[in-house]
N, C-alpha and C positions, 0 to 999 in steps of 0.2 A: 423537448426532452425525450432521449430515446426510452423507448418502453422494450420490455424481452420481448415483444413482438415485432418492434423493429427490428431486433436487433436478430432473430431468427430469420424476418426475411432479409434481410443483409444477407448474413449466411447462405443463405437460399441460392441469391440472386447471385455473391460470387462463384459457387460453385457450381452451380450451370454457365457460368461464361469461362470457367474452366473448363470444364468437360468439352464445353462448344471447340474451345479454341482446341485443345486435345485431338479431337475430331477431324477440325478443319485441318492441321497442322498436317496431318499425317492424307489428306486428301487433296492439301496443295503440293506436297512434296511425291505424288504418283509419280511423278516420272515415265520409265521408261518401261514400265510394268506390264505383264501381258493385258490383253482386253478385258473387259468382263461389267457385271449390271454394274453405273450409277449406284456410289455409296448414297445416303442421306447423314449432315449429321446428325449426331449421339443412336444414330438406329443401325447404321452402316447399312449391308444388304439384308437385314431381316425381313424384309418385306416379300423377298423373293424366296426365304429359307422358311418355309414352314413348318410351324412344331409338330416334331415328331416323326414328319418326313423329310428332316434335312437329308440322307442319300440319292433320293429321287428328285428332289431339288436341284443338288449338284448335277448329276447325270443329266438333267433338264436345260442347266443351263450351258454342260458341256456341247449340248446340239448347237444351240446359236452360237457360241464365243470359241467352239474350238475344243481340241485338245488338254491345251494349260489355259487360264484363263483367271482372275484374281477377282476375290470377294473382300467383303470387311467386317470385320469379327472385332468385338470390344477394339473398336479404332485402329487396328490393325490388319496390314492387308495381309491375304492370306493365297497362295498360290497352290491351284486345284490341276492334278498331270491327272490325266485319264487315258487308257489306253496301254496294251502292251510295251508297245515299242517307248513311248513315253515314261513311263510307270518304270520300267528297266533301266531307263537311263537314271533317275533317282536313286533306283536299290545299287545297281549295279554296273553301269559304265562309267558314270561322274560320283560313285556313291562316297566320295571322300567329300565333294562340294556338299554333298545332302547327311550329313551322319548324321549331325547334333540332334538331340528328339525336342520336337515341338511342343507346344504351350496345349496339356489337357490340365486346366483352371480346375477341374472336379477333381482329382487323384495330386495337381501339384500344392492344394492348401497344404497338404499334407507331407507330401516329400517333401516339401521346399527345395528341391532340385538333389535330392540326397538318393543313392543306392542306384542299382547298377540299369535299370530298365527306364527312369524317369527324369536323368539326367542329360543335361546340355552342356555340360562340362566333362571337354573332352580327354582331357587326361584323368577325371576321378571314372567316367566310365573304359577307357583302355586299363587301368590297375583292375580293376573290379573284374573285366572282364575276363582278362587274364585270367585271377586268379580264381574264379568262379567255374569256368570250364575244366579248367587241371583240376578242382576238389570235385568238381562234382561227376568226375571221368573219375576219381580216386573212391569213390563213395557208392559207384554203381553205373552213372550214365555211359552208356558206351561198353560197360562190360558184360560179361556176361552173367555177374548176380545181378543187374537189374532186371534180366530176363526172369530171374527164379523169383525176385518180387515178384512182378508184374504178375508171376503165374500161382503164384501164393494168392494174390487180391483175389483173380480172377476166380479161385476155385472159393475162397470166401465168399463171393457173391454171387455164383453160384448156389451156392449152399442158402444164401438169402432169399433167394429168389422160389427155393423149393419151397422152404418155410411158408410162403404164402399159400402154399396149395391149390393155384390156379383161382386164387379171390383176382378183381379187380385192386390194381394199388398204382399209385403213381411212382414210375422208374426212377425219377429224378433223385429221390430221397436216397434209393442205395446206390443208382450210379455213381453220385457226388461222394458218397463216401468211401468209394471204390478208388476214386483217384486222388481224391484228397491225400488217404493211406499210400500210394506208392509215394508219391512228393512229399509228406510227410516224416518218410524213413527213413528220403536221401538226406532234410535238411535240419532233424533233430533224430535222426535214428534207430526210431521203432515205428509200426506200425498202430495203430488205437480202435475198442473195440466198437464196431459199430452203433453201439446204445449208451456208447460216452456222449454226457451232455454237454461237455465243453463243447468237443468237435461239434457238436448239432448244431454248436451257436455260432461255434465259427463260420462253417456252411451257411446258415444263414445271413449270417453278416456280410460274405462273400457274394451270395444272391442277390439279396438287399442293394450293395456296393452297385454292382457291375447294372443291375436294372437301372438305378433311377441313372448314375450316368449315361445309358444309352435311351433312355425316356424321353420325351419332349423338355420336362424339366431339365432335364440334365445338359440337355440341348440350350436353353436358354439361359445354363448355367456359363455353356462355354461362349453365349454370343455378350452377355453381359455379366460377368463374374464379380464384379465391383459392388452390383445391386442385390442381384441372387444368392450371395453366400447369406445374408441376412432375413430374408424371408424366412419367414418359420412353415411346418408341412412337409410334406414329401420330401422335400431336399435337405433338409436336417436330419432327418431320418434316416436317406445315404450316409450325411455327411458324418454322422453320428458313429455309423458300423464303421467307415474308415478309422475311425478314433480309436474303436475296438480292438480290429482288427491289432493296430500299432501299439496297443497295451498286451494283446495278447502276445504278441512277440516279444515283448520285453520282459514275459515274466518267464516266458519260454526260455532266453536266453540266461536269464538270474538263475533259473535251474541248474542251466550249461556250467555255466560260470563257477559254481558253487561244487560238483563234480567234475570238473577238468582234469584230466590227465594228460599233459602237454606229451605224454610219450606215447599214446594210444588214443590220436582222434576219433572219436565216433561217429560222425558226421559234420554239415556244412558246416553250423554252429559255432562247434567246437575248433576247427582248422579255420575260423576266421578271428575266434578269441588268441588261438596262438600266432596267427601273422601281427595278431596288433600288438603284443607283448614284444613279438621281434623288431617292429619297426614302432614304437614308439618316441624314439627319439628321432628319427625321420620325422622332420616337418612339413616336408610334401608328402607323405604318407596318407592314403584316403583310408588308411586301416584304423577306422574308430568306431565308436559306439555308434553313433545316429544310422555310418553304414553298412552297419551289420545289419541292425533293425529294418531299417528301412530297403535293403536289397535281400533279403531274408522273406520280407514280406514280400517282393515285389514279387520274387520267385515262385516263392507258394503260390499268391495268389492266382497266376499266369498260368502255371503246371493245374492247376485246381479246373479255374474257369475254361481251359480250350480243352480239355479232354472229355472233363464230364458233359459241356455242353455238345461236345460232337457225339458223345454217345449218346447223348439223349435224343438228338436230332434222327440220329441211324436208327434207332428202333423205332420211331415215326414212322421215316420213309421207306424201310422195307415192308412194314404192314400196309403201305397206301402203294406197294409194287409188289404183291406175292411170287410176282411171276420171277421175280427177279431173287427175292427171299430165297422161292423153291431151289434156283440155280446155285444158290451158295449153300444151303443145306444140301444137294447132288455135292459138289467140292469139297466139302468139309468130309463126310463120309467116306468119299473115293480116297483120299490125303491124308487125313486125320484118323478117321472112324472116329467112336464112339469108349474108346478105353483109355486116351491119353491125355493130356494137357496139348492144347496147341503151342508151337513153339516158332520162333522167329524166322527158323531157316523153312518151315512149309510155305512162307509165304511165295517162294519164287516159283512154286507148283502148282500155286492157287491161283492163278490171273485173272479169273475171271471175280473172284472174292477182293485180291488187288485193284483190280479194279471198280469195283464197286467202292470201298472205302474210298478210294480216292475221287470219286464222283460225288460220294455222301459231302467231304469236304470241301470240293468245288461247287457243288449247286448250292451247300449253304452260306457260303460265302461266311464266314465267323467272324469277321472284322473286315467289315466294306470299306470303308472308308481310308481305310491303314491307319495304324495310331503315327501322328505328326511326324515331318522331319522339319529340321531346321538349316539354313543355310550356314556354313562355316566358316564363308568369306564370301566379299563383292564377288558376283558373278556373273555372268554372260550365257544365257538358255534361252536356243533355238531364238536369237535374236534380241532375246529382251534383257534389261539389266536387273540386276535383282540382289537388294541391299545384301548383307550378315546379316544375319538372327532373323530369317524373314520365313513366316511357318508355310509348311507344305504340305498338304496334301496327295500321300499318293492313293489314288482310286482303287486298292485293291477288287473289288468287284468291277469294273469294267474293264481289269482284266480277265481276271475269271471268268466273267460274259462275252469277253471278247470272239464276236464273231468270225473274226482271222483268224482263230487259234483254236475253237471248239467246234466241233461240225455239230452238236445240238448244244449252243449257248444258253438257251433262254428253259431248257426242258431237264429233268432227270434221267438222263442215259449213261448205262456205264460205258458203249461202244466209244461216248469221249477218251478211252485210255484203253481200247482194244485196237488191237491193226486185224484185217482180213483175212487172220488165221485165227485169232479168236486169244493172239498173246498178247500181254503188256507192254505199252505202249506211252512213251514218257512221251511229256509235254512239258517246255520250259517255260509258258505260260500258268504253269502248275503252281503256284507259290500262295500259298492261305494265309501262312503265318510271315510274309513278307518274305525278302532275300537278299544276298550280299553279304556286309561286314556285321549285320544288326538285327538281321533275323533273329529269329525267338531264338534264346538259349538253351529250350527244352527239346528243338523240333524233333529231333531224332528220336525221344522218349517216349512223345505223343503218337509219332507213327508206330512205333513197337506197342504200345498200349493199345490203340484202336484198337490194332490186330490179333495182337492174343487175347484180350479183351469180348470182345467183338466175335470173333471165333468160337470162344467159350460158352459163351450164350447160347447163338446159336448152334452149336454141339447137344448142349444140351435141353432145348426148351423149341417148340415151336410159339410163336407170337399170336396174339390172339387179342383184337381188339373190340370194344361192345357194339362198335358202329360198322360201315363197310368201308372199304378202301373207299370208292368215291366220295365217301360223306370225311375223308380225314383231312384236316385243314392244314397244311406243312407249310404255309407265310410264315413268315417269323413273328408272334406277337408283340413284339418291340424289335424298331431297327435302327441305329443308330450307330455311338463308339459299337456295340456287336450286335449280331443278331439271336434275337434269343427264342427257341420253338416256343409255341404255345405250350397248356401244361394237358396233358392228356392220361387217360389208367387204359391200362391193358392188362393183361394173364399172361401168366408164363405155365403153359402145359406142354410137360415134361416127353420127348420121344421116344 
C-alpha cells in the first residue's frame, strides 16, 4: 500500500529524471557549437562560473576556448563573443542575426516578454520602438527643452548639495534623485520634489532591483531560475521591489488615464494611451495596457539606473585622481566660468572634460557583460552553427579593455580619448551602453546629462573626501548584470 511518502518520493524520483533527461537532451544535441568547459548535468557549467564573480569567470574562460566559446546556463547553452572585432559583429555587422534580447530569468518573471527593452518578439519590440523614439524626441529627447531640464535638475542639486554645508553625506541619495527627475518628466511629465517619499521608495526599489540581480544570488538566479525564484531571503526581496516597481506604474498611469487630453499630450504616458485608443481595433497592435506598463517601466528604470550610477562612480574617481579633478576645474572656468549654467554646445571646447567623462564610462565599464542577445534564425558564425533563440552574450567589457583599441585598457586615463594635441579623440570601440539597431534608447540623454550634470558640480563645489586618494577603493562592490561602486560620503566645499 502506498503511503504519502511513497508517493512524494515518486514525485521526487520523476522529476529528477526529468530534469536529467532536460539536461542531457540539450547536451546530446551540441552539435556544431563553438568550444567551451564540459557541461555536467542538472549543474551545466556552474562549477566553472563562480558566485559573484561570473564576469571574471567568463573573461577566464575566454583565455583557453577563445573568442566565442559556449557555456550552459539552466540547460541551455549560451554563446560568450568577447573582443572588439567580435562583439561588433553581434551589435553591428550580423546585428539582424543577433536582435532578439536574451533570457535575464530575474527582470523576465516579471515582463513576461512584454514592453520595449525585454522582448524577443520582434515585431512587438519594432512597433514600440518606433513609436517610443518619435514620443520621446516629441517630449524632449533630442530637443532642446531637454537641455533646459537637464539644466533645471542640475541647478536643483546644486542647491542640494550646498544645503549640506560641507557635512560628510552619501552622493548617491541626491544623485539618484537628480536623474530620476529628468526621466521622470519625459515619461509622466513633471518633475517631483526631492523629500517625496514615494520617489524615495521607488529609488530604493530600483537600488534594491538592480543589486541583487547583479549579486551572486542574482547570478544563481540566472544559472538555475526553476529553483531560485522559490527560495525565500535576499532574492525575494529583489524580486519583491520588481513587483513594486510594476504597481507603481500602474497607478501612475490610472492617474494618466483619468486626466487625458487626447488633444494636448503631456508626455510618454499619455501619447501611448492615445495610440491604443487608435489602434484598438488592430489585432496586431502591441498598443495595450501590459505595454505601456511594462516598457514605461523598462524606461524609467534604464534612464534612472545608468545615469545616476555613472554619476556616482565620477565623483569617486575624480577624488581618487585630483590631478585630473584640478584639470577640469582649469576647463570649466576657462569655458564656463562660474556665472552660468553649463550647456551642451561647451562640450566641444572642453576636450579634455569630454574626455574624461568618457573614460569615467569606459573604465567603469556599467554593464560588462552586455544584457543578452538572442539569435533570430539558424545561423553560421565564424564557423559554427548556431540554433534560433540561442542566448548570447556580448562581452561588453573586453571590449572596453580591449587592448587593440585602448592604449591604457586596464588603468584610468583619459589620454584613452585625447590624440597628441591634447583634442578629442573618438573611438568606435567606445560603446558602454551597447550599439547598432538596440542600443540603449536613452543614450544620447545620458551623454547630455553626465555633462551638464557633471559640469555643474564641479562649477560649483570642490570634492572632498575623509580618506586620501590612495586609501579610495573604485572596484565595483558588486559585479555582475552591472557594476555597481562601493557606497562612499564625501563634502562638497563650495569655490
Amino acid at each position: 500500500m502506498f503511503t504519502s511518502e511513497h508517493v512524494s518520493l515518486l514525485l521526487t524520483a520523476m522529476a529528477s529524471c526529468l530534469i536529467l533527461y532536460r539536461s542531457l537532451k540539450h547536451f546530446w544535441r551540441k552539435g556544431n557549437l563553438p568550444p567551451g568547459p564540459t557541461p555536467l548535468p542538472l549543474l551545466g557549467n556552474f562549477l566553472q562560473l563562480r558566485k559573484g564573480d561570473i564576469v571574471k569567470s567568463l573573461l577566464r574562460l575566454s583565455e583557453k576556448y577563445g573568442e566565442v566559446f559556449t557555456i550552459y546556463l539552466d540547460f541551455q547553452p549560451v554563446i560568450v563573443v568577447t573582443g572588439y572585432k567580435s562583439v561588433r559583429e553581434v551589435y553591428v555587422d550580423r546585428g539582424d542575426d543577433f536582435l532578439a534580447r536574451g533570457d535575464l530569468p530575474f527582470f523576465d518573471l516579471y515582463y513576461k516578454n512584454y514592453g520595449i527593452a525585454f522582448t524577443s518578439n520582434m515585431d512587438r519590440w519594432r512597433q514600440l520602438r518606433r513609436f517610443s523614439l518619435s514620443t520621446m524626441r516629441d517630449f524632449g529627447l533630442g530637443k532642446r527643452n531637454i537641455e533646459d531640464r537637464i539644466q533645471e535638475e542640475a541647478v536643483c542639486l546644486v542647491a542640494e548639495f550646498r544645503k549640506t554645508k560641507e557635512s560628510l553625506v552619501e552622493p548617491r541619495h541626491f544623485i539618484n534623485k537628480a536623474a530620476c527627475n529628468v526621466v521622470f518628466s519625459i515619461m509622466f511629465g513633471h518633475r517631483q520634489d526631492y523629500e517625496d517619499a514615494e520617489i524615495q521608495d521607488v529609488l530604493s526599489a530600483i537600488s534594491t532591483a538592480i543589486s541583487t540581480a547583479s549579486s551572486g544570488w542574482g547570478q544563481l538566479f540566472t544559472m538555475f531560475p526553476w529553483v531560485m525564484q522559490f527560495l525565500p531571503g535576499t532574492l525575494q526581496k529583489g524580486l519583491n521591489c520588481m513587483q513594486n516597481l510594476l504597481q507603481f506604474v500602474e497607478k501612475r498611469v490610472e492617474v494618466n488615464k483619468k486626466t487625458l487630453d487626447e488633444n494636448n499630450p503631456r508626455n510618454y504616458v499619455d501619447a501611448f494611451l492615445i495610440k491604443m485608443k487608435k489602434e484598438k481595433l488592430n489585432p496586431k497592435s502591441e498598443f495595450h495596457l501590459t505595454n505601456l506598463v511594462n516598457s514605461t517601466l523598462q524606461i524609467f528604470f534604464a534612464g534612472v539606473d545608468t545615469t545616476s550610477s555613472t554619476l556616482n562612480y565620477s565623483l569617486l574617481i575624480l577624488m581618487k585622481y585630483p590631478d585630473v579633478l584640478a584639470k577640469v576645474h582649469k576647463e570649466i572656468d576657462k569655458v564656463i566660468g562660474r556665472d552660468r549654467c553649463p550647456n551642451i554646445d561647451d562640450r566641444s571646447q572642453m576636450p579634455f572634460t569630454d574626455a574624461v567623462i568618457h573614460e569615467i564610462q569606459r573604465f567603469i565599464d556599467l554593464v560588462p557583460m552586455g544584457i543578452p542577445r538572442k539569435t533570430t534564425r539558424d545561423i553560421t558564425y565564424r564557423g559554427y552553427s548556431i540554433p534560433m533563440n540561442t542566448n548570447v552574450y556580448p562581452m561588453i567589457t573586453s571590449v572596453l579593455k580591449d587592448p587593440t583599441c585602448f592604449l591604457y585598457p586596464n588603468e584610468f586615463n583619459p589620454k584613452n580619448f585625447l590624440d597628441e594635441n591634447g583634442q578629442f579623440k573618438k573611438n568606435d570601440a567606445f560603446i558602454p551602453l551597447a550599439a547598432g539597431k538596440r542600443i540603449c534608447l536613452g543614450e544620447g540623454l545620458v551623454r547630455m546629462e553626465l555633462f551638464i550634470v557633471l559640469s555643474s558640480i564641479l562649477q560649483n563645489f570642490n570634492l572632498k573626501s575623509p580618506v586620501s586618494p590612495e586609501d579610495l577603493d573604485i572596484t565595483p562592490d558588486i559585479s555582475g548584470l552591472t557594476n555597481i561602486p562601493k557606497f562612499y560620503k564625501m563634502a562638497f566645499t563650495p569655490r
